[in-house]
N, C-alpha and C positions, 0 to 999 in steps of 0.2 A: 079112157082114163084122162082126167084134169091133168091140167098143166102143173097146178099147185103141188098137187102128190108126186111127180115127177120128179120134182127140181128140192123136194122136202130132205128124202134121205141123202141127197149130196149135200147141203148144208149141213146137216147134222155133220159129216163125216169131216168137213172141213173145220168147224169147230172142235171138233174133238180134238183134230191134230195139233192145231193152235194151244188147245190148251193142256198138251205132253206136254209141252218147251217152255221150263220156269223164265219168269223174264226180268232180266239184271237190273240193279236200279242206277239210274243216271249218276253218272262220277261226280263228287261231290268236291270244291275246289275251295277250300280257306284262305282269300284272299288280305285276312287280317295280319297274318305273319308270315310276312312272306322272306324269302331265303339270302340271310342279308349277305352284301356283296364284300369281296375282301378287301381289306382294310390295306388303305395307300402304303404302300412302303416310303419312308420318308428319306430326303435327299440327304445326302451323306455330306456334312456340311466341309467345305474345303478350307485347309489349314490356309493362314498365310504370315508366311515367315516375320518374323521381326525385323522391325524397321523396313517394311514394305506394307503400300496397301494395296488394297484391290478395288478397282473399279467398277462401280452401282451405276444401277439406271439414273440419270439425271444430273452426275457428277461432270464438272469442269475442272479442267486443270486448277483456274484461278481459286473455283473454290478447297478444290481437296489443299492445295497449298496454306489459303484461310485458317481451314480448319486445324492443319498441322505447324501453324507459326511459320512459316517460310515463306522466303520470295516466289512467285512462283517460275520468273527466269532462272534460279538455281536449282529447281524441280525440274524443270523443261531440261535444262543441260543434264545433271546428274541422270536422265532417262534415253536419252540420245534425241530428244525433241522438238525438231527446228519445226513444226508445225502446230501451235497451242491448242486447237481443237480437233489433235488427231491421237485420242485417248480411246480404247472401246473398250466395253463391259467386261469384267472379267481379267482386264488388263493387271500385272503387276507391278507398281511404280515402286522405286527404293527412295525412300523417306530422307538418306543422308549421301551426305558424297563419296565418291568412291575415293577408295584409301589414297592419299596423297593427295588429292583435289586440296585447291585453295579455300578460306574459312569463305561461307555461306555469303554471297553480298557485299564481303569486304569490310565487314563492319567486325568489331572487334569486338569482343564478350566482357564487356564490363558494367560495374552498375551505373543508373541511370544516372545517379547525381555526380558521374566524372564525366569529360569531355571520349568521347567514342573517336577511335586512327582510323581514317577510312584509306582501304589500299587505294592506290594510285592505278590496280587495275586487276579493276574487277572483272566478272569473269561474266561475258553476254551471249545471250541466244537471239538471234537476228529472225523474227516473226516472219512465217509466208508471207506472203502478198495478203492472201482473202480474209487474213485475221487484223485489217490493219481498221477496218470498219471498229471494232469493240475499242477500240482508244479515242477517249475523248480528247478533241484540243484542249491545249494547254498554253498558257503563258509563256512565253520564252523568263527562265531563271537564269540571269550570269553566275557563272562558276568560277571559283578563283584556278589559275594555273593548277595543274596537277603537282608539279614539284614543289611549290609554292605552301599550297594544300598542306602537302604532305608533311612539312619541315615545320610548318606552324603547329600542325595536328599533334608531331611528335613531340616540341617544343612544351605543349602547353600537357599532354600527359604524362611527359617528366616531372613537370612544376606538382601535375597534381598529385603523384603517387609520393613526392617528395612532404607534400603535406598531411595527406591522406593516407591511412593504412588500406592494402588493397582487401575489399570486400567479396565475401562468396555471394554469385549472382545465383545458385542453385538450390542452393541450401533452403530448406522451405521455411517459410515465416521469416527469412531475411530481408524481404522484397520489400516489404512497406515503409523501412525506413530511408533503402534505397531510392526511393520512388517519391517521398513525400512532398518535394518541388514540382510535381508537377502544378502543370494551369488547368484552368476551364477552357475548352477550346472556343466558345461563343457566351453570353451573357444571357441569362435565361432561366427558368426551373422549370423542370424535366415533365413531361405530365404524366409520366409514371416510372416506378423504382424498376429496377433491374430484376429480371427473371430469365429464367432458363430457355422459358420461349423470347423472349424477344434479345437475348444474348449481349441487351446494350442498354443506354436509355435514347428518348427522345424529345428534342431541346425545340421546342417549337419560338419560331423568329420572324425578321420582316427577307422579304426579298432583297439578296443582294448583302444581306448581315455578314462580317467579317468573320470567318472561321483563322485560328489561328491553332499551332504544333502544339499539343499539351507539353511534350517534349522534346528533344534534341533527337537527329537518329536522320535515316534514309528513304526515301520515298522508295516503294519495292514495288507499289503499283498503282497507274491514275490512269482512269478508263471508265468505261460503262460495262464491261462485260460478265458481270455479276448479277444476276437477275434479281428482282427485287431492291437493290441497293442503287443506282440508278448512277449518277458520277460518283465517281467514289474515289477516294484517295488511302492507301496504306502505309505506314509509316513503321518503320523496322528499329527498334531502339535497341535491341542486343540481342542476344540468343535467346532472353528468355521472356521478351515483352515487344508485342504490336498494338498498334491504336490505329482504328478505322473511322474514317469521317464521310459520311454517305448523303444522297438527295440534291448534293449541289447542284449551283444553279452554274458554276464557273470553276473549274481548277487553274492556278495561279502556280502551279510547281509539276515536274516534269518525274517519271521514272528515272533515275540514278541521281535527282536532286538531294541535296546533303542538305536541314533543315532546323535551324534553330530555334530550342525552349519559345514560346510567343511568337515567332513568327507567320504572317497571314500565308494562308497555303489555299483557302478557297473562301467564295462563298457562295453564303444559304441557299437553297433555292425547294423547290418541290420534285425534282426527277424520277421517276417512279416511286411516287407516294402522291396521296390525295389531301395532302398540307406542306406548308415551306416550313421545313425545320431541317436539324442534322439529327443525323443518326449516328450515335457516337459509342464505338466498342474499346474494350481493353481485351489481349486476350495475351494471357502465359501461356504458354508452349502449347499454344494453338486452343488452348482452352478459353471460353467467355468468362471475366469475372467481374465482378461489379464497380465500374468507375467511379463511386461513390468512395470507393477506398483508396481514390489515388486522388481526387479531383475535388476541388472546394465546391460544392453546389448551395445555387442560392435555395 
């Protein structure tokens, strides 16, 4: 017997078996819709009280203070903060002074167009050491005696209230007639109008141009440490108006300097910015508004 006939009927039998056993078909996988994932739960946004804010990434004392009209040494006290750049995220600062605390800077809440009582003692926070770098030199300003000061201050806001009826500094749409003496702080026209993004205008000039106070009031801060605004000078006119002059090339007036309508407090210069101009703000109660409505421009 051949080999072939041998080995024939066991092939058949092995085929036969093979094909008992139906055979499954390959799992089929719909990769075009596939099983979408659960949807993020979102962050439960955190209240914060009134008359307090909370601290964002990027925030500086000097600016949250900017933003909210205030000095930012009465920020720094009213929070317990002898260190200016020791703020963290999430932090909650209180906005006003704690009950009985002295008024804000010493400056006294009236309209622009009367002479401002500055107390004889105001209220200071004495800076770390390693925050002493953000202050830019400054001109030495002679100050009159404190007692002095003071007797003349009150002297001359008796005269004025004697002529003048007293004015609401809060009252809204009161403000622009209160305000309408102000000056131009440098001689110039602006290369462009007032917007929301640029919160001011800017008065482009020569190196070394004399900046002078649109108005009367208190230096609350002269320093560098405001990013993008470069020396920078703020000036505190009441409760409810600050004017910022930025880019100098030279500050001429000190923090707790008291400053008169026209007089020179800096000049021009390029300091962080890529042209020599000012950068010159108004802002009401910490809000930007257009100097255009307080300020004669050419």
């Amino acid at each position: 017997m051949s080999w072939p006939r041998l080995i024939a009927p066991t092939v058949l039998l092995l085929l036969a078996g093979c094909s008992s056993t139906p055979r499954q078909p390959a799992p089929i996988v719909d990769h075009t819709n596939p099983t979408p994932l659960p949807a993020a739960v979102p962050a439960t946004p955190v209240a914060v009280p009134a008359g307090q804010y909370m601290v964002k990434k990027g925030d500086t004392l000097y600016r949250i203070a900017l933003e909210h009209g205030l000095a930012y040494r009465d920020l720094a006290s009213w929070n317990g903060l002898t260190d200016f750049n020791d703020i963290k995220i999430g932090q909650l600062l209180r906005l006003n002074p704690p009950q009985g605390a002295a008024t804000p800077s010493g400056v006294e809440v009236r309209p622009l167009g009367e002479p401002a009582v500055v107390s004889s003692t105001p209220q200071q926070v004495k800076p770390a050491a390693k925050t002493a770098s953000a202050a830019a030199p400054v001109a030495a300003k002679p100050q009159p005696a404190a007692a002095s000061a003071a007797a003349k201050a009150s002297a001359s806001a008796a005269s004025a209230v004697a002529k003048t009826p007293e004015k609401s500094a809060t009252k809204p749409g009161a403000d622009d007639a209160d305000v309408a003496d102000w000056v131009t702080p440098t001689p110039g026209k602006p290369g462009k109008g007032f917007t929301e993004e640029s919160r001011g205008i800017d008065i482009p000039g020569k190196m070394g141009q004399s900046i002078v106070a649109s108005a009367s009031g208190k230096v609350v801060y002269a320093g560098s440490g405001l990013r993008g605004y470069g020396k920078m000078l703020i000036i505190k006119h009441n409760k409810e108006f600050l004017s910022a002059y930025a880019h100098n090339s030279k500050l001429l007036v000190k923090e707790g300097d008291n400053v008169k309508k026209g007089e020179k407090i800096a000049e021009m210069g390029n300091t962080d910015s890529d042209q020599v101009k000012l950068h010159f703000e108004v802002r009401r109660y910490g809000k930007p508004v257009d100097p255009a409505k307080y300020i004669q421009l050419e």
